[in-house]
N, C-alpha and C positions, 0 to 999 in steps of 0.2 A: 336850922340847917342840919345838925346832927339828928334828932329826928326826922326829918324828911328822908338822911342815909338810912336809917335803921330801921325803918319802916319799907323801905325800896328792897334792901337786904333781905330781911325777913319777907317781903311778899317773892322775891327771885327765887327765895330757895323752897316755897310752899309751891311755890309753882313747878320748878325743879322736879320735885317730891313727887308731884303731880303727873309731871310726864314721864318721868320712871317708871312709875306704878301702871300708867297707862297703857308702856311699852311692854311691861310686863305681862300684864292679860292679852293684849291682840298680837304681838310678836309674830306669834307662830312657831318657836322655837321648840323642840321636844322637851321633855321632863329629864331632862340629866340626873336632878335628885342632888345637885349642885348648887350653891344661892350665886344669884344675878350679880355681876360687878355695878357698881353708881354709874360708871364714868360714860361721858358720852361720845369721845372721840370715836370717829369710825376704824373701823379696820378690813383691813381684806384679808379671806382665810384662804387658802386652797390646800387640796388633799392630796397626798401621792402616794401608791405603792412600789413594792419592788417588782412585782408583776401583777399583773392582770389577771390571770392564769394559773392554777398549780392544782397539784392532785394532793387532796384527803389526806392530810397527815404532817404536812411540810409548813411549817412555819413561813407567815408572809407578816411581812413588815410596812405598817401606816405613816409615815408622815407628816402632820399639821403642821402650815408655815401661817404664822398670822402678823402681819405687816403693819405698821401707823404710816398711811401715806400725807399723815398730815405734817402741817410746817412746825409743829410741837417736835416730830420725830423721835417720843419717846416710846424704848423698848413695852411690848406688852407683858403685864404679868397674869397670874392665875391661871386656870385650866384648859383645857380640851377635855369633853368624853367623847371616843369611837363609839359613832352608832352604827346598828346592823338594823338597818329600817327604822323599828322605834322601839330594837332593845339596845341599851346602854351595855358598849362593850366593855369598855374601862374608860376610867381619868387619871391624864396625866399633866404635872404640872408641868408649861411652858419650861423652859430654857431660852434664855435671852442667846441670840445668834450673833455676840459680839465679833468684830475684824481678829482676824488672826495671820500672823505671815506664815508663809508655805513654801515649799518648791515650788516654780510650773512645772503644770505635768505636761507630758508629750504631747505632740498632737495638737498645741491651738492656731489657729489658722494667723499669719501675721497679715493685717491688713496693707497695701500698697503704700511705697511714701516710708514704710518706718522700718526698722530692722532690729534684734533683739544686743544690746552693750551692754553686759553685766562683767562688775573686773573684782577682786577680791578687796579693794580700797579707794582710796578717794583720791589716789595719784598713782594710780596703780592700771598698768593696762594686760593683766592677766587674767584671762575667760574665766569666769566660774558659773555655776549652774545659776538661773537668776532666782529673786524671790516672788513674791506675790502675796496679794491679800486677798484671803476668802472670807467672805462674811455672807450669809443667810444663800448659803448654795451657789453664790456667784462668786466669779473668782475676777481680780483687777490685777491687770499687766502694767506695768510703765516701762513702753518702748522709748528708745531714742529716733529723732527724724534720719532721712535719709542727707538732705542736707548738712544734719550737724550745728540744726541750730540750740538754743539755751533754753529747752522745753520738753518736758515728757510727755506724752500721749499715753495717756489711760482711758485703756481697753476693758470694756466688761464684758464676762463672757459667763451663759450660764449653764445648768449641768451637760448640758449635750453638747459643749463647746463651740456653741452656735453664738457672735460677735451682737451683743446687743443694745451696745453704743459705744460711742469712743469721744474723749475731750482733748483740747491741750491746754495743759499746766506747766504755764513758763517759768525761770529759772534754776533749770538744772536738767542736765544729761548726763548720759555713760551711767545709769544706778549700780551702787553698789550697797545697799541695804536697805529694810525698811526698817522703820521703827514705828511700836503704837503706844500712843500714851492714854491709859482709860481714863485717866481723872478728868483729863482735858477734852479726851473722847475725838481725836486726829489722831490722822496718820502722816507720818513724814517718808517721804523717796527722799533719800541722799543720794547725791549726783556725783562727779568731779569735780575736785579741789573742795570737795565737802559742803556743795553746795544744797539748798534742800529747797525739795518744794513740800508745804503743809497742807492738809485737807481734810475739813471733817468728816464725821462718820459720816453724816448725814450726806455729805456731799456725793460722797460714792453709792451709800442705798437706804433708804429708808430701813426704820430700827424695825429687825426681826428676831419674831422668838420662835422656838418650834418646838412639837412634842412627836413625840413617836411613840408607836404601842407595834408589839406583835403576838401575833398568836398561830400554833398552830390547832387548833380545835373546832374550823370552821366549819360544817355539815358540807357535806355535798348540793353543789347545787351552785347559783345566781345571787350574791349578795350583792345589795345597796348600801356601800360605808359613805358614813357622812361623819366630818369633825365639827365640835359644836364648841363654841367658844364661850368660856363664862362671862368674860368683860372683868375690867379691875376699875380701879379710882378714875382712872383717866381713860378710858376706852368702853368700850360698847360692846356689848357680846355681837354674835357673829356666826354664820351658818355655811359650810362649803357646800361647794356642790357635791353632787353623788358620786364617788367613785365604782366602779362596778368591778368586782371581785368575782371569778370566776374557778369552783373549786371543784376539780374532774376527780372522777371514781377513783379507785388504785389501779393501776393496768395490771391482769393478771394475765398468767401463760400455763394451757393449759395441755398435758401430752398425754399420749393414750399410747399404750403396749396390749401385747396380745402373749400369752403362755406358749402358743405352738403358731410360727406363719401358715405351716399348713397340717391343716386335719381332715382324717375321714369322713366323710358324711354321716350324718346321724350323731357325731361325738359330739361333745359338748368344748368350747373355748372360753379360756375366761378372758376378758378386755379388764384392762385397772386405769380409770381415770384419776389424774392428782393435776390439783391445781396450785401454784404457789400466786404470792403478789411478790410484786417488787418495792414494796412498800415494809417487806417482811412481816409483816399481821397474817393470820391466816384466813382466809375467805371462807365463807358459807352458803347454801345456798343448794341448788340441784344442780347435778349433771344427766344431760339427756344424751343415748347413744343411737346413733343413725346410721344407714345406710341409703346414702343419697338422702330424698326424703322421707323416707319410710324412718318410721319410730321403732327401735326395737327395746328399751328401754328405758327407765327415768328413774333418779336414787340421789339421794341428798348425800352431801361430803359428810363425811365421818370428820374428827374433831382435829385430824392431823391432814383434813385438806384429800381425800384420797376416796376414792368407792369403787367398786367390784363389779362388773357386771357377770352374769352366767349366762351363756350363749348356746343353744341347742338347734335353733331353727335353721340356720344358714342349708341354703343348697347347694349342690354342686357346680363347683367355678372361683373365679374370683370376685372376693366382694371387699368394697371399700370403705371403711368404716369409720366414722368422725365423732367424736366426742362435741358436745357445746353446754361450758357452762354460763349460769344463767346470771351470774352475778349477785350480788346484794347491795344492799344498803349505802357501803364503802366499797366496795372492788365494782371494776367494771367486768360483762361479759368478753368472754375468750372462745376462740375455736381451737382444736387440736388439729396436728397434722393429721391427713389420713392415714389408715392401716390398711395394707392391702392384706387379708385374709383368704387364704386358698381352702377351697375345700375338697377333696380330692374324691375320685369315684373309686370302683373296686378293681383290682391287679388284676391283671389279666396276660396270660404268656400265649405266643405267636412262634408256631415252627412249620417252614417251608421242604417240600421234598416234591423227587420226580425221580423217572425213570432213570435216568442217568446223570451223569456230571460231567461225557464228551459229546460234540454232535459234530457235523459234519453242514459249512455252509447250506441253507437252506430249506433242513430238515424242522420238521413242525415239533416243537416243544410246549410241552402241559404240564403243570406243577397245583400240584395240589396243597393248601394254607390251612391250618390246623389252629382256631383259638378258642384257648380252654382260659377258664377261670377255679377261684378259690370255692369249696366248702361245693364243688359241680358244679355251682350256676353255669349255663350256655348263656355267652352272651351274644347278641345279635347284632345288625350292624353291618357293616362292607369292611372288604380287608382289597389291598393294592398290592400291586408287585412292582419293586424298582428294579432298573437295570443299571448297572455302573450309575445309580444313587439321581435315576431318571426316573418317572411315570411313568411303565408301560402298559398296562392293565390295571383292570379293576373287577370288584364282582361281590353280588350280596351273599352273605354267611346263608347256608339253609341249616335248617333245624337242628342237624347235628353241629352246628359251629364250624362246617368247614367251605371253603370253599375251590372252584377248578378255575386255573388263569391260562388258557396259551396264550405263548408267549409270540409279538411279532419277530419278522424274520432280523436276524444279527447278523452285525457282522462277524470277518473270521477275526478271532481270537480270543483273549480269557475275559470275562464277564462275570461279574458280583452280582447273584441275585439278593434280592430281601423281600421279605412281606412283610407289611405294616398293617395293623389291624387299627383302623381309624376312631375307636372308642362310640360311644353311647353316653345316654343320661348316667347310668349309674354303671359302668365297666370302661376303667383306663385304658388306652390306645394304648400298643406293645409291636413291637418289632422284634422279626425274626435274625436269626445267626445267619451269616452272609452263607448261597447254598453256589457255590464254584460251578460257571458252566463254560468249557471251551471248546470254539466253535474253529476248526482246522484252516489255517491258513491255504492261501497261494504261495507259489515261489518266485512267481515272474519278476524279475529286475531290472529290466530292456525300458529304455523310452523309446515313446512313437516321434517324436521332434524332437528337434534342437535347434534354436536359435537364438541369435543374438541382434539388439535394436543399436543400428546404427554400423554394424561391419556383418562380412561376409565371411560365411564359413569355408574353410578348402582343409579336404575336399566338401565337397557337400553331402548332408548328411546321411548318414545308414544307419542302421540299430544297429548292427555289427560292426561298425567303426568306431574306436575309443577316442583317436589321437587328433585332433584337429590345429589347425592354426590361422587367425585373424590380423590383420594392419591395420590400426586408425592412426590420423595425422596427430601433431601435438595440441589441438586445439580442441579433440574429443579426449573429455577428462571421465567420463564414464562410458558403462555400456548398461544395459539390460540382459541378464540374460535367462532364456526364456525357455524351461525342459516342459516338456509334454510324458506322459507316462503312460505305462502300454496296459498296466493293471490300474484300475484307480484305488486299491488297496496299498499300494506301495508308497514311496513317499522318498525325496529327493534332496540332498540336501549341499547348499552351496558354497565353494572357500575358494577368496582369492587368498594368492600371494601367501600362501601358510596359514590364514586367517580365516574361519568360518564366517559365509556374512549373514545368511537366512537359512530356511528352510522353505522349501516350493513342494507344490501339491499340484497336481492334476489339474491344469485350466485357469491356473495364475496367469496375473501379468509380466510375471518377470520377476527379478530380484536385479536389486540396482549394484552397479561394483565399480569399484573406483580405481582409476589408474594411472600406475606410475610413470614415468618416462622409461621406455627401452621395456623388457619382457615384464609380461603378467599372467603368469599360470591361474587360468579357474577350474577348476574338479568339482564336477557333479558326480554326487553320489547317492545311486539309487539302492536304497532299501528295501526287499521285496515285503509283502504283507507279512510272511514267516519271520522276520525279525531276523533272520540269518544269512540268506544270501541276495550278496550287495554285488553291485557292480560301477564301473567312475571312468567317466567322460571328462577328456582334458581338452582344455582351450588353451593356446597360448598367445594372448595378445598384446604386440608389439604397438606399443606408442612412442611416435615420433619426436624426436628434438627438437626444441624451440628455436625459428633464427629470430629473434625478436632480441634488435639493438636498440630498442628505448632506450636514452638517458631522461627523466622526467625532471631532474632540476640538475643543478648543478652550484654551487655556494663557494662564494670564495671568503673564508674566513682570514681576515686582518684589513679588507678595502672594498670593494664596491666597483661588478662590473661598469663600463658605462650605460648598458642598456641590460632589461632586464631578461634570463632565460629564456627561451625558446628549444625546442628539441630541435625542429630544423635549420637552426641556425648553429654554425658550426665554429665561428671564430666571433672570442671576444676579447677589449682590452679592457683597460684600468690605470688609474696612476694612484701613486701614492708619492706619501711625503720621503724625505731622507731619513727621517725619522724611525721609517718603519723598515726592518730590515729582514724579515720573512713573514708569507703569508703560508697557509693551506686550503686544500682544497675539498669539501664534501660533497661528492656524488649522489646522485639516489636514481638508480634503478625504476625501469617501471613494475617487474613482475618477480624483479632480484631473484633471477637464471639467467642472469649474463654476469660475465665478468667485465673490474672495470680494474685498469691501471693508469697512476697519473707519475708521469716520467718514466715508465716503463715497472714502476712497481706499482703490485695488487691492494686494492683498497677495496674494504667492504662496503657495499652501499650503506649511504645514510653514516657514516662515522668518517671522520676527518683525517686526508692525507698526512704525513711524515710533514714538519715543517719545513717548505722553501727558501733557503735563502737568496735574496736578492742583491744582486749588485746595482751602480748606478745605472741611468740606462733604461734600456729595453731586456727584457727576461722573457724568455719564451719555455711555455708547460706545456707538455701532449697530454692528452685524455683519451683513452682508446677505451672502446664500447665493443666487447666480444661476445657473441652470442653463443647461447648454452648448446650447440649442434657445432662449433670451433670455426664454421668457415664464414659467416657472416661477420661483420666489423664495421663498429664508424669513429674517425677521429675527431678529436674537439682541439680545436688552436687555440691558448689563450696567452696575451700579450701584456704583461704588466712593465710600465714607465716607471720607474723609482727616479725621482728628482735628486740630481748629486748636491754636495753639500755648499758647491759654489755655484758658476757659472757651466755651460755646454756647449761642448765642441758643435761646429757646426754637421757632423755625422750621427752625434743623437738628434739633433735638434732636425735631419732630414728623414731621419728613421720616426718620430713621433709623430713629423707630420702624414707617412707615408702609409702609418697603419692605424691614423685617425683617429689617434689619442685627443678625446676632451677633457683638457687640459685645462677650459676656462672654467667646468662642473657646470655649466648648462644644460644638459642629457644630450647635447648635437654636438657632431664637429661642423665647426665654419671660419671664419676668416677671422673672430676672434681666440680661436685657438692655435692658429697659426701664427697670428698678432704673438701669443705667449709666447710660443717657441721663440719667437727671433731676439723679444728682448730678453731670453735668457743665455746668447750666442755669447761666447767669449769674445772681446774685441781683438783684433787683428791687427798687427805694423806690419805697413808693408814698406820698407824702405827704400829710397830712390837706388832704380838700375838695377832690382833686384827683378 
């Protein structure tokens, strides 16, 4: 029998040997340059970085998690190499990813059903921040139920706090610690009254190791990182998938200056391109200088990043000029902001003259423009003549550089001439010194009409008449009024009531004026062309007094008419309790230009009467509505019932019913309101033979 073992023995592990070696040659696994672990357990590996993405220079950090999903569940040992395709970047040995307790961090989603109980002890109901165990990048919660029954609920949750299973583990709630024991390789939640639930590692996640590697010296470019696993006694090597690393140029930023914004034609500009990275390296490479797309030159950075361009060609105008570097190896390509670069043509001076500098409306005026330039050049070209800083002429330079403008007809008064000589390919436009022309006014200050939209003038109108006088009713709140002018040089201008309101012109519509109640002086005042002799046309227009006795509400503050306002309705009552022993009253006007008084004294619309005192009984308030013209008026009755504090004579009790006090708060009077009155009659003896 013992033989039969030893023989069995020794043929398993020849065999063993055998498919080791087998796995070794056909695998597929790269050459790490690391020897293969024996063991055959499987494992799963995956890769992870800290990004995906980064520019040239920046350290990024690899990850290797390599797991035993098997029921052995023992941690893996041995290596990782990072590969970049099928160059070996480094190895690094595994670290086992044993449980460790932690704070929860913020932010984990609580599932339905549970809610978070952590107390600072085990008979102790005072909140403290709870704990938790992380192991191999996932982290385990133990909630308590919503119920409150005698069972934790462990949450697994992993990097991205996304809930990736959940159990319940009965006997115990409310956690107040964890504890982990390695030897035994559990973790215990203690609960209330120190009760605990146990659980192995395994039970929460299979045993993880992990290695990390970083580097910043990746090339530019599309890497393929792969972690490769060596395998140990008990596991199996092992191959992740590809992570893809992605590592961008350095961003550079590149600005262009110019010596002079603007220079003469022919001169030379110097452009300075400098390009920095934000990576702080400095870039190399070429920069090309352009306008638009034209090439004007191309020069590689000097060692501090920076080159010179010399600029002679530009021609007259503005030209816009861009810098593009081209990049290198490490940096990426940059554009510069534009330069706007002016190049300017040659000075040239502009002087205007003519036979005089007064003329007399309608006389023909010629002004001859003079433009010279530097070292004699003539430049050619057209020269314009402005009037008070208008077009009015135009005309080409002849050979001597000058040229003849008549001028059209002007008006009367003072006038700024100028000539502007409009420039050329190579001689700057220039403007002349203003050449003073004034042309003799009129004196006329008479208007041809006068009226006004909506009232009648008296008398009616003359040019020779100054004084006038107008009527509108109160319910004309303006007028129009409407001068016509005898020069159309002249010009008119309008003021009510003390107040300037426009200015009118020859063959307006009018100017709008607004008006008071009772006089309203308007003065037009005609200004002749000469600027000095004025003349003024008075209007006085009388607007009428309003009779308008609107009252539009009326509010009785402390009780409640029995029916509600109306303006035409003119008597109302009310009752109140014993309780209440003055009301007031608040009026409101419709157009408040009436006055109002309630018991013969004045109340402003919209704010509340003087308080009324009431006695038991019937109370009677006037409300009197006086119109803003004094002789219009309307009175308002109102009748308030104050209930005495006992029973009522049979004379209130005739008087409530007589002015239709609803008394039962129905909104009507009727035969239940009467019914009130009577049972509240004082009773009567009437004794025999009286």
């Amino acid at each position: 029998m013992n033989q039969i073992m030893r023989y069995f023995i020794k043929s398993s592990m020849l065999l063993g040997c055998s498919a080791f070696f087998f796995a070794l040659l056909f695998s597929g696994y790269p050459d790490t340059g690391q020897a293969a672990g024996t063991g055959t357990t499987p494992v799963e590996i995956s890769l992870t970085g800290d990004s995906g993405s980064t520019s040239y220079g920046n350290p990024v950090a690899f990850t290797a998690t390599v797991t035993d999903t098997s029921a052995g569940n023992i941690y893996p040992e041995g290596t990782v190499t990072f590969m970049n395709g099928g160059t070996a970047l480094q190895t690094v040995a595994l670290t086992p990813s044993y449980p460790t307790v932690a704070t929860a961090p913020s932010g984990l989603p609580i599932p339905s059903g549970l809610k978070e109980s952590c107390y600072d002890g085990p008979n102790s109901f005072n909140p403290t921040p709870c704990p938790v165990v992380v192991s191999g990048g996932y982290t385990f919660q133990a909630y308590s139920y919503d119920d409150n029954r005698s069972s934790f609920a462990i949450v697994e949750y992993d990097s991205h706090k996304n809930i990736i299973r959940q159990w319940e583990a009965p006997g115990a709630r409310y956690l107040y610690q964890i504890t982990i024991d390695s030897t035994a390789r559990t973790v215990s939640f203690w609960g209330q009254g120190g009760a605990q639930v146990t659980l192995s590692w395994s039970s929460l996640q299979a045993a993880v190791s992990q290695a990390q590697f970083s580097s910043s010296s990746l090339p530019v470019g599309i890497h393929s990182i792969t972690a490769v696993y060596s395998g140990d006694t008990n596991h199996a090597n092992a191959e992740s998938a590809i992570f893809t690393q992605t590592v961008n140029p350095i961003a550079t930023a590149t600005t262009l200056t110019s010596n002079a914004s603007s220079a003469a034609a022919g001169g030379t500009v110097t452009f300075t391109a400098t390009v920095i990275s934000t990576g702080g390296s400095l870039p190399s490479g070429t920069v090309t200088l352009k306008e638009g797309d034209f090439v004007l030159d191309t020069k590689p950075l000097d060692a501090n990043g920076v080159t010179p361009f010399s600029i002679s060609s530009l021609s007259v105008g503005v030209h816009t000029i861009t810098a593009y570097y081209s990049g290198d190896s490490n940096h990426a390509s940059s554009v510069s902001q534009s330069v706007s670069q002016t190049v300017s043509p040659m000075d040239t001076a502009t002087v205007v003259s003519g036979p005089a500098t007064q003329s007399f409306y309608g006389d023909t005026v010629t002004l001859k423009v003079i433009v010279t330039a530097v070292e004699n050049y003539v430049p050619n070209g057209n020269a314009i003549v402005k009037i008070d800083g208008q077009i009015q002429g135009s005309a080409a330079l002849k050979p001597d550089g000058t040229a003849d403008i008549t001028l059209p007809l002007l008006s009367v008064g003072s006038h700024s001439i100028t000539a502007a000589y409009t420039g050329s390919t190579n001689f700057k436009s220039s403007n002349s010194a203003v050449y003073p022309l004034n042309i003799l006014p009129h004196s006329n200050a008479n208007l041809r009409e006068l009226t006004l939209s909506g009232a009648t003038l008296s008398p009616a109108f003359q040019s020779g008449t100054v004084g006038y006088q107008a009527a509108v009713t109160y319910d004309v709140y303006s007028v129009r009024v409407i001068p016509a002018l005898e020069n159309p040089y002249a010009y008119a201008v309008v003021a009510a009531n003390g107040q300037t309101v426009d200015a009118a012109v020859y063959g307006t519509a009018g100017v709008p004026v607004a008006l008071n109640v009772g006089g309203n002086p308007i003065q037009v005042t005609v200004t002749a062309q000469d600027g000095m002799t004025q003349k003024s046309y008075v209007i006085n227009v009388t607007r009428g007094k309003s009779s308008s006795i609107e009252l539009a509400d009326l509010i009785l503050d402390g009780a409640a008419f029995s029916r509600s306002f109306n303006s035409g309705t003119t008597s109302y009552t009310a009752t109140v309790a014993n309780s209440v022993d003055s009301v007031a009253l608040i009026p409101k006007t419709g157009n408040h230009d009436e006055t109002v008084t309630v018991n013969g004294k004045p109340v402003i619309s919209g704010q509340s009467s003087e308080p009324i005192l009431l006695h038991d009984g019937i109370n009677y308030i006037t409300v009197n509505v006086i119109a803003q013209d004094g002789a219009s008026f309307q009175t308002y009755s109102v009748a308030i019932f104050r209930f005495a504090s006992g029973r009522i004579d049979i004379g209130q009790a005739t008087k409530g019913i007589s002015y239709r006090f609803d008394i039962y708060g129905d909104g009507i009077f009727n035969s239940l309101d009467v019914r009130n009155f009577l049972g509240l009659l004082q009773p009567s003896v009437v004794l025999p033979g009286s």
